[in-house]
Phi, psi and omega in degrees: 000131173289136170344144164297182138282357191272313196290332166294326212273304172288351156295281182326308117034282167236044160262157188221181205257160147340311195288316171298315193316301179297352164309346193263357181273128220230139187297129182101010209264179184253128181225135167260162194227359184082193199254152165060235195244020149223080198259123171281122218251310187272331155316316165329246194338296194307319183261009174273339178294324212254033173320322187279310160300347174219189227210127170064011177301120035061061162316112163210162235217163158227029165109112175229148188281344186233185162260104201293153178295341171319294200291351165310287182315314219217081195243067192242318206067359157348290209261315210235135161243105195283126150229157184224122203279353171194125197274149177231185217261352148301293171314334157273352175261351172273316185292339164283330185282003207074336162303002192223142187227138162288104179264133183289154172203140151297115186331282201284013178262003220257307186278349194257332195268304189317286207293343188257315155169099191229138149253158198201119174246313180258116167240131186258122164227124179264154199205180189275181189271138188323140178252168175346299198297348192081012161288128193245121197255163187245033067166271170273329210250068192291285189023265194248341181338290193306291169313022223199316162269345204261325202262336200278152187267327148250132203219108184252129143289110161266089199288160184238060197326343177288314227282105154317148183276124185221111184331134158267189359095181187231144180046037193256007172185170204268125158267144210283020165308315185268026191242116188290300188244154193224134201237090213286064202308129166279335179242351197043075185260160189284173199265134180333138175269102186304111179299135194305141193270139199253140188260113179268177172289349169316298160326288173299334129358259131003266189318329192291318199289335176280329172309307238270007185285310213314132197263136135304135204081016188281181188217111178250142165228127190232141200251161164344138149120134198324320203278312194274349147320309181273022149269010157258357146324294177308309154332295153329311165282347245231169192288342199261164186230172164073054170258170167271138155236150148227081185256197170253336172233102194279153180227192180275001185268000188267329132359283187292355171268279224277017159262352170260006157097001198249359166268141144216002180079349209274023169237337168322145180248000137218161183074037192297135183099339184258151167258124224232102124260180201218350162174163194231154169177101177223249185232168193271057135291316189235048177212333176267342202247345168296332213245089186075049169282133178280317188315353181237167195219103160266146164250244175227141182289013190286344176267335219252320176256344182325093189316302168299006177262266217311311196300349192288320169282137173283138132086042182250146190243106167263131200235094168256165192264183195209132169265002189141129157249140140324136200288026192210044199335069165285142192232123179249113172223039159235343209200167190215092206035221174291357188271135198268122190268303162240205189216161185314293187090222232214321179317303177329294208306304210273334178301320171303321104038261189297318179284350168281322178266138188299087186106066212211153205208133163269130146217158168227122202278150179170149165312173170268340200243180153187150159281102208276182180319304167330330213120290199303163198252140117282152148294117159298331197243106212242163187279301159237179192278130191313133155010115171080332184312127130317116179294098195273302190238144169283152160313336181303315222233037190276158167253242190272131160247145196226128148270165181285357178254002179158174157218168194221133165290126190252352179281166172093347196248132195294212149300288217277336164293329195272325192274350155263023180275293165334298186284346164289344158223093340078089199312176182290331188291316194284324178287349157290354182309302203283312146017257174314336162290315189285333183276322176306333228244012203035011151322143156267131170231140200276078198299353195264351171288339199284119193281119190277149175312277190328000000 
């Protein structure tokens, strides 16, 4: 069926050059710039040219992939002020310089904080090229997008001929009734590529002890980073079937289960058959296996993180990374003292989650050790959490924790019980250490239980 004529008309309408568009952003205004691996690049580069006219222009992000050119143009903080709602590894290297500021958010809280209160006077959002129906899909990154367009008082579209289509789901695109300009890409460049995160054996360690968790019929969520890639490595080779996704992040590993036959959803207790995420970011491995696949369903993260949505599937297992934990098992996986790494993310939601859905298991994962700048070896599992550290999950809601020595359940369990849990998977070097910190500290600890250095 051919386009309507009506929907040609109003394209043509608004469509505008970069340069025209960004004219309407007025110095003190709020301006969004989108999510992940969809940044709109040339309204970027357009509003960095007009650096010089404005003054207190209020920027903000998601994890954002590239270094926007605002901030090229401009490192005064003058004109263009940067936030970022989950810092990536661009946002910490501008955020060492002074250029980034973080806002914190419980994830699945995100779209409810946009409608309640984000002021948006400009939203750049790039999307797929307009369909038949007059729809702009907004391509991996649904999560808070829509609400962001929806909240915003002007609204420019950057179509991207790279961008996939990615199915919903709810909200996953726009219609141009509600689009002022429409922003053509002079290069159409591709969606970022993730460099492969390389997997030691620690990691595949780790990983092993969760397979060995591991269900047929699970509802998986797996977060950023080597150790839940290689369990989906693992997976992907492995015997189980009839699994699920409900994440928060789809990555390339779920590509490899489910071409190995071991994803289908059909145990799932909604969205059955779907694979349920709220934004994507891998390789065009996984932006080609998204792009109009009925099998995956993305939506807004309000649905995605929701704990009592996720928990409606049985037997869902979340697998997040961890920067350190506490004999009082406080768990950091954002920050390294005041320095801001990421962000809370998605971890709060599916470990709360997870304990909730019936036969369903959280963990959080980490080497026992790291190695600083120095040379020197640490412990991750520490008497407290280092100086300035940030809490990403309270002890109330920690499941499981796994190291390459074991794993240990911490619910149900007292102080001096979750710190000798801890310290038995504790690399060996560290633990009389922590023994003693923990008895300074009047944890009781059964120390004849603890497996000792002696």
């Amino acid at each position: 069926m051919d386009m309507p004529q009506r929907y040609i008309q109003e394209y043509k309408s608004k469509l505008r050059s970069a340069d025209e568009a960004v004219k309407v952003v007025k110095s003190g205004d709020w301006v969004e710039y989108g999510e992940f691996v969809m940044q709109a690049k040339d309204c970027d580069a357009a509003l960095a040219r007009r650096k010089d006219e404005l003054e207190d222009v209020k920027v903000r992000a998601v994890c954002i992939t590239m270094v926007p050119e605002i901030i090229k143009a401009d490192t005064s903080r003058k004109h263009f002020i940067f936030n970022d709602w989950h810092f990536s590894g661009f946002s910490r290297a501008i955020y060492g310089n002074n250029l980034c500021n973080y806002v914190p958010l419980t994830y699945h809280e995100g779209p409810e904080m946009v409608d309640r209160y984000v002021d948006c006077d400009v939203a750049f959002v790039l999307t797929a090229p307009m369909d038949k129906n007059g729809f702009f899909n907004l391509g991996t990154s649904n999560s808070i997008t829509a609400h962001l367009a929806q909240k915003a008082k002007f609204l420019i579209v950057e179509v991207n001929q790279s961008v996939p289509v990615c199915l919903g789901g709810s909200r996953e695109s726009i219609h141009i009734s509600d689009v002022d300009y429409i922003v053509e890409s002079k290069t159409n460049p591709p969606l970022l590529n993730l460099p492969e995160t390389p997997v030691n054996e620690v990691d595949r360690q780790v990983a092993s002890i969760i397979m060995k968790e591991m269900e047929d019929g699970a509802c998986i969520q797996l977060g950023i980073g080597a150790m839940p890639n290689a369990v989906g490595a693992m997976i992907a080779q492995s015997d189980l079937k009839d699994l699920g996704v409900h994440t928060e992040m789809l990555v390339d590993s779920y590509v490899d289960m489910y071409q190995a036959g071991c994803i289908n959803g059909k145990r799932k207790t909604i969205d059955v058959g779907k694979m349920v995420y709220t934004f994507a970011m891998g390789t065009n491995k996984l932006y080609d296996f998204l792009d109009n696949n009925p099998a995956c369903a993305s939506y807004p993260v309000n649905y995605t993180n929701d704990p009592y949505i996720i928990a409606r599937n049985d037997k869902v297992f979340a697998i997040n990374n961890a920067i350190e934990i506490d004999l009082f098992s406080q768990v950091a996986s954002e920050s390294t003292g005041i320095r801001q790494i990421s962000g809370t993310g998605g971890q709060l939601d599916f470990i709360h989650a997870s304990f909730k859905s019936k036969g369903g298991k959280g963990f959080i994962c980490m080497s026992s050790t790291k190695t600083k700048s120095d040379g020197s070896v640490v412990s991750r599992i520490r008497p407290t959490l280092s100086p300035g550290t940030i809490v990403t999950v309270p002890r109330s809601i920690v499941y499981y924790v796994v190291t390459e020595y074991g794993i240990a359940c911490l619910k149900a369990k007292s102080t001096w019980e979750r710190a000798e849990a801890l310290i038995n998977i504790a690399h060996p070097d560290f633990r009389d250490g922590l023994i003693k910190e923990a008895e300074a500290m009047k944890i009781w600890v059964k120390t004849n239980k603890i497996a000792s250095t002696h």
